[in-house]
C-alpha positions as CSV (number, residue, x, y, z in Angstrom):
1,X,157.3,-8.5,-62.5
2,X,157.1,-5.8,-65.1
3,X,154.7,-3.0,-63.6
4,X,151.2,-3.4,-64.4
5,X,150.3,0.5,-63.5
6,X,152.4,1.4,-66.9
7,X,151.6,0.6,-70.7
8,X,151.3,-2.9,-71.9
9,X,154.5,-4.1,-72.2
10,X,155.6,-6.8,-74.3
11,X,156.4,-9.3,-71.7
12,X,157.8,-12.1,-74.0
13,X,160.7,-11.5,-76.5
14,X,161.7,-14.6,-78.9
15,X,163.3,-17.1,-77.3
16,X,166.9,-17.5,-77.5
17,X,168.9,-20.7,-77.8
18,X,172.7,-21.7,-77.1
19,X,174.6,-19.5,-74.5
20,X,174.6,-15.7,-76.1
21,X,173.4,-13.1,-73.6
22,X,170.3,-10.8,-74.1
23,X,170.7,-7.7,-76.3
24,X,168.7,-4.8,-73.7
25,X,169.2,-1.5,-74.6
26,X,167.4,1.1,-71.7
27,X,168.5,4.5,-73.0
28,X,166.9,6.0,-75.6
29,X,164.9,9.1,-77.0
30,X,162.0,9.7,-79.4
31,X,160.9,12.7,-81.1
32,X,158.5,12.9,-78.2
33,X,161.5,14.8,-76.7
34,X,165.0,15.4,-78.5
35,X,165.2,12.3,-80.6
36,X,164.3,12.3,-84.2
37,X,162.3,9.1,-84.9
38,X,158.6,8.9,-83.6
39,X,158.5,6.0,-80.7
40,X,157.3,3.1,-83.2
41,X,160.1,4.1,-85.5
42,X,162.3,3.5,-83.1
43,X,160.6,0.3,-81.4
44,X,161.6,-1.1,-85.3
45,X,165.0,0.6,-85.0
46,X,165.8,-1.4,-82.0
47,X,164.8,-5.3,-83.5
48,X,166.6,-4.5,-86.6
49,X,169.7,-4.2,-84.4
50,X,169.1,-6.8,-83.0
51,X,167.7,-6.0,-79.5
52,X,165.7,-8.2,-77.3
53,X,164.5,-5.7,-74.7
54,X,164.5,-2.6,-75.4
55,X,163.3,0.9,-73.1
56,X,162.5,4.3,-74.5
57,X,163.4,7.1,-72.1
58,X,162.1,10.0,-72.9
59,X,163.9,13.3,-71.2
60,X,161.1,14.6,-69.1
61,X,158.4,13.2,-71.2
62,X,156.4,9.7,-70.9
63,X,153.8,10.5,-73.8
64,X,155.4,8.4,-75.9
65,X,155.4,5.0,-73.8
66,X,151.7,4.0,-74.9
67,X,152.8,4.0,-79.2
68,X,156.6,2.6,-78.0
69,X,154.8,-0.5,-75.9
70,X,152.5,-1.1,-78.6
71,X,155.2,-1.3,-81.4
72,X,157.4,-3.4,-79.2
73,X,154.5,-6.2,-79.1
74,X,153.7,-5.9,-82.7
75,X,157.5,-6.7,-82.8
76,X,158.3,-9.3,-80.3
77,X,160.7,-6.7,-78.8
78,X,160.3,-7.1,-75.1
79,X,159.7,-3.5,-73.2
80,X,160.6,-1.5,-70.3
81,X,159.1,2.0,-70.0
82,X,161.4,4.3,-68.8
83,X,161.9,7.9,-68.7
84,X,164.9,10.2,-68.1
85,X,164.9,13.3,-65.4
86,X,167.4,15.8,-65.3
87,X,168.4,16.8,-61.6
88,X,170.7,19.6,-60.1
89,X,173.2,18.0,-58.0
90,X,176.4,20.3,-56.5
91,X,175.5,23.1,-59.0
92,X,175.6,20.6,-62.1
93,X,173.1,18.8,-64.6
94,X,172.7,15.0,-63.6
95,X,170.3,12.8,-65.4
96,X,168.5,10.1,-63.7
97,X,166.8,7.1,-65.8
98,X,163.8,5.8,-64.3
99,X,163.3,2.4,-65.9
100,X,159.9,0.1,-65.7
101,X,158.1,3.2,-64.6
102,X,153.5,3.8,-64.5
103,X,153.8,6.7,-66.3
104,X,150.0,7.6,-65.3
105,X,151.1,8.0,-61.4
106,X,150.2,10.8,-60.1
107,X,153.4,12.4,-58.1
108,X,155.7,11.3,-61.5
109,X,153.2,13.1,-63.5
110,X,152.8,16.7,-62.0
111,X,156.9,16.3,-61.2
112,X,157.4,15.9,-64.9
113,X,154.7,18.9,-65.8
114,X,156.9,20.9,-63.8
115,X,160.0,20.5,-65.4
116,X,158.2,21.4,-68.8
117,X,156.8,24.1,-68.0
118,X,160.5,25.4,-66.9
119,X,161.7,24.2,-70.2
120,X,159.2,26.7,-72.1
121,X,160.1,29.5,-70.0
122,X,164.1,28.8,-70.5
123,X,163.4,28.5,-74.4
124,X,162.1,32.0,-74.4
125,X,164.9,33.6,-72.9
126,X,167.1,31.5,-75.0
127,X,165.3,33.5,-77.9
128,X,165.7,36.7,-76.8
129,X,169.9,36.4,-76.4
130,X,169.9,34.9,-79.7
131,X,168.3,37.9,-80.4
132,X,170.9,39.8,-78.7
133,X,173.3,37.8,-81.3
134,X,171.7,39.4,-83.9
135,X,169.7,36.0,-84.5
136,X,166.4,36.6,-85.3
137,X,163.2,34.6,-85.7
138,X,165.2,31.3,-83.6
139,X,161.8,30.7,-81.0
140,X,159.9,29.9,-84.2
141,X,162.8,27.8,-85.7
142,X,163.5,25.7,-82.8
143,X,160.0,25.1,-83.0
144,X,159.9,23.4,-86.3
145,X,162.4,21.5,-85.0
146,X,160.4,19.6,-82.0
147,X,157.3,17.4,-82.1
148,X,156.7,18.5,-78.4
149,X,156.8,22.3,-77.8
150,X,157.1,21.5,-74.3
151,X,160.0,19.5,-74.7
152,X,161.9,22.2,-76.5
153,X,165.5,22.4,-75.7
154,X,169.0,23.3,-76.9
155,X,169.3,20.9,-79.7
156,X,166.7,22.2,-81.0
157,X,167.8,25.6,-81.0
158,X,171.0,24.0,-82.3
159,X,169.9,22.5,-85.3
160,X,167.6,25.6,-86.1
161,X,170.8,27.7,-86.1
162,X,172.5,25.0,-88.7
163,X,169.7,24.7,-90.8
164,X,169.9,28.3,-91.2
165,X,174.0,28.7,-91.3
166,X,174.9,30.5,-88.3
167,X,177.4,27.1,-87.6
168,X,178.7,24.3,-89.7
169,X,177.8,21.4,-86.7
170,X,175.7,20.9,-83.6
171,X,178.6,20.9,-81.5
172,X,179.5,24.6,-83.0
173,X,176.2,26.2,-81.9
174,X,176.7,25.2,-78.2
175,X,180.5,26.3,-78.6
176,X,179.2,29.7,-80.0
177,X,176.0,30.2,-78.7
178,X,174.2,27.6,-76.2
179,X,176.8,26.1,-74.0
180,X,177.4,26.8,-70.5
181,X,178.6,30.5,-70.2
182,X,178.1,31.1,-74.0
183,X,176.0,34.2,-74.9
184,X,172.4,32.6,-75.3
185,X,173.1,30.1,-72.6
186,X,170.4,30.0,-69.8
187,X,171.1,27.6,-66.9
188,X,167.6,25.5,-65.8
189,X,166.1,25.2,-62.9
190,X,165.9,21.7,-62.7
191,X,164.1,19.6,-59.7
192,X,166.1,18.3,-56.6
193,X,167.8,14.4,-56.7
194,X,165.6,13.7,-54.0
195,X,162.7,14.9,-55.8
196,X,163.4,12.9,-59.3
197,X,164.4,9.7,-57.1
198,X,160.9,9.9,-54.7
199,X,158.4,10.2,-58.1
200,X,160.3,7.6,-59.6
201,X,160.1,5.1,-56.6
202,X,156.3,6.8,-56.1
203,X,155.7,5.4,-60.0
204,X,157.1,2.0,-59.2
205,X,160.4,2.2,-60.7
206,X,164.0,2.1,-60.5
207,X,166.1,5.1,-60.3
208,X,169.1,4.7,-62.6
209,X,172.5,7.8,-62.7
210,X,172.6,7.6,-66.5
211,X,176.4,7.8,-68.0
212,X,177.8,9.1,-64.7
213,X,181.1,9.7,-67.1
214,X,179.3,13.1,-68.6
215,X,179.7,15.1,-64.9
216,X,182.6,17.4,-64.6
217,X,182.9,16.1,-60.5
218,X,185.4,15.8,-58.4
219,X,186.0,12.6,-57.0
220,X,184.8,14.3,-53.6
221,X,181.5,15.2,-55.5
222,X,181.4,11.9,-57.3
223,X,181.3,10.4,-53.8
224,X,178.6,12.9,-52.9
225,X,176.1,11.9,-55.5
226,X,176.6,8.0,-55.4
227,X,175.9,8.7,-51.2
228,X,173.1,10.7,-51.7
229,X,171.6,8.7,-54.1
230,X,171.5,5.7,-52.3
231,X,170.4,7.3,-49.4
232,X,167.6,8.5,-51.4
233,X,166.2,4.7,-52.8
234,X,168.7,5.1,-56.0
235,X,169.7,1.7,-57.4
236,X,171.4,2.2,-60.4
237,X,174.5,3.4,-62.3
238,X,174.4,3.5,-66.3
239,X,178.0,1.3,-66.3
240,X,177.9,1.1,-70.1
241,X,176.7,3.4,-72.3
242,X,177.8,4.7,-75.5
243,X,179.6,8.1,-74.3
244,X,181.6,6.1,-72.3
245,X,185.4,4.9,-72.8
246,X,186.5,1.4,-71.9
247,X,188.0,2.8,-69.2
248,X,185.2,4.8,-67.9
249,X,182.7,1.8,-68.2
250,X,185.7,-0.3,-65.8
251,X,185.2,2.5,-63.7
252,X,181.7,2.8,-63.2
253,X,181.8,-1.1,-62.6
254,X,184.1,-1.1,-59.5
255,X,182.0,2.0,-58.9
256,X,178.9,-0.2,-58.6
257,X,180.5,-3.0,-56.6
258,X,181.7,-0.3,-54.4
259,X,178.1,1.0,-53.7
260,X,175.8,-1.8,-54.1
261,X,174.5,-0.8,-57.1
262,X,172.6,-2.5,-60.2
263,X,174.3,-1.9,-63.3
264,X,172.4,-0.5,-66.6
265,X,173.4,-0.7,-70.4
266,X,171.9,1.8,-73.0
267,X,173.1,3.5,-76.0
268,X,171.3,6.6,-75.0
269,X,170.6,6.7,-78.9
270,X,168.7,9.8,-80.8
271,X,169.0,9.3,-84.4
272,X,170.4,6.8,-86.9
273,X,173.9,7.8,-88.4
274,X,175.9,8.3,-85.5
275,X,177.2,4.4,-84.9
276,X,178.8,4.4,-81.3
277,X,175.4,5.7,-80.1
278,X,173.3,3.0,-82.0
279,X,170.6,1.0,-80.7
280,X,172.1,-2.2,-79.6
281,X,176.4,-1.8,-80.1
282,X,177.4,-0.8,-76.8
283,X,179.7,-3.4,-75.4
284,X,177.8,-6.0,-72.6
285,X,177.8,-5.4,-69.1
286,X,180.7,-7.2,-67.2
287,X,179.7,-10.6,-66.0
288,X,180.4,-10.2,-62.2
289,X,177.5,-7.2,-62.4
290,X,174.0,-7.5,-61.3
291,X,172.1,-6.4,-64.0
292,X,169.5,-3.8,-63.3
293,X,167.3,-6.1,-65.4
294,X,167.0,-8.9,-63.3
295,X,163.5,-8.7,-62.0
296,X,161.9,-7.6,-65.0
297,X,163.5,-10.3,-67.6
């Protein structure tokens, strides 16, 4: 049963016929955070494609599920709200989805105030170093570049810097500027695993590692997180998604068989233009997987 604490979601998708498998995509960002398309825009983004249930998972951010759900039933585009909480775990940046979330409960809410009000902080002192870098004016720029001030980030910093020529690509300004150890890096101070995995549970959702095959771990550390995250009420891994390799997404399967887990699928998609991270194209999960899905749909 989809949770009735969260948006109205669009309970009923068009029916299919003959023996092809649901299209659900349950990755994906709106302006509302670092995406470029408003939440309706991308509700329309994801029937064109072709998806049947779709989730948008805003990093740190559920202001966008209300205009998401209501697009998604103007569409016949089934819906899951979700949202996306980055984590320190063994010194590193881990993201963890929380998928058919109420976004109005009240632990998930002042846990996800928290995190934005350290993002506001961090963007300031990003400024300054860019400053430093003889960069001037970049707080204002990376503002123009994000509905949400409190959601502003590197990438918006980023593409601030090439709008204004100081690289040629996105990937440059984290190379020069942004990246970890680069000169106007500043690390976050991001919420405990426990922490992210209690307000999700709290809000009546699952707690989902998204694309496990972006951690630099050891297989020690690897180990580490899948324990603790089960131990915490995790019930998730991300097995496909759209930075993976067909070998990583074989890996993350046995992975999931090893540990019990439900297996997600999302594209993790931000803008149009960039096809292995469109809305939809990711291959399907592997038969002999419990979807993650299988209450809900």
């Amino acid at each position: 049963m989809l949770n009735p604490g969260g948006p109205p979601a669009a309970r009923t998708a068009p029916p299919r016929t003959g023996i092809m498998p649901l299209n659900v995509d349950l990755h994906s960002h709106s302006s509302c955070s670092d995406g470029v398309l408003p939440p309706a825009q991308v509700a329309a983004r994801a029937r064109e494609q072709g998806v049947d249930w779709w989730s948008l998972s805003d990093h740190d951010e559920t202001s966008g599920l209300a205009e998401a759900a209501a697009a998604a039933r103007e569409l016949g585009l089934g819906f899951i709200p979700g949202v996306e909480i980055s984590v320190t775990f063994c010194g590193l940046t881990v993201h963890v989805l929380g998928l058919n979330i109420d976004p109005e409960q009240p632990d998930l809410r002042a846990g996800l105030a928290g995190i934005r009000r350290s993002r506001f902080e961090r963007a300031g002192e990003i400024a300054e170093r860019l400053q430093d870098c003889g960069i001037a004016g970049a707080y204002e720029g990376a503002l123009r570049q994000v509905d949400n001030p409190d959601l502003i980030g590197r990438v918006h910093f980023a593409r601030h810097l090439l709008e204004q020529g100081h690289c040629r690509t996105l990937q440059q300004a984290f190379d020069r500027y942004l990246g970890d150890g680069k000169r106007a890096f500043v690390p976050m101070r991001w919420p405990s695993l426990e922490a992210a995995v209690a307000w999700i549970r709290a809000a009546g959702g699952k707690a989902v590692i998204a694309h496990p095959g972006r951690y630099r771990y050891t297989l020690q550390q690897f180990d580490a997180l899948f324990e603790a995250f089960k131990s915490l009420g995790g019930v998730g891994l991300e097995v496909v998604s759209s930075g993976h390799t067909p070998a990583q997404c074989n890996r993350y399967a046995r992975v999931a068989q090893a540990y019990g887990f439900e297996a997600s699928r999302g594209s993790d998609f931000h803008a149009p233009g960039i096809p292995r991270a469109e809305l939809g194209r990711v291959p399907p999960l592997p038969e002999y997987l419990t979807p993650v899905w299988r209450d809900w749909i």
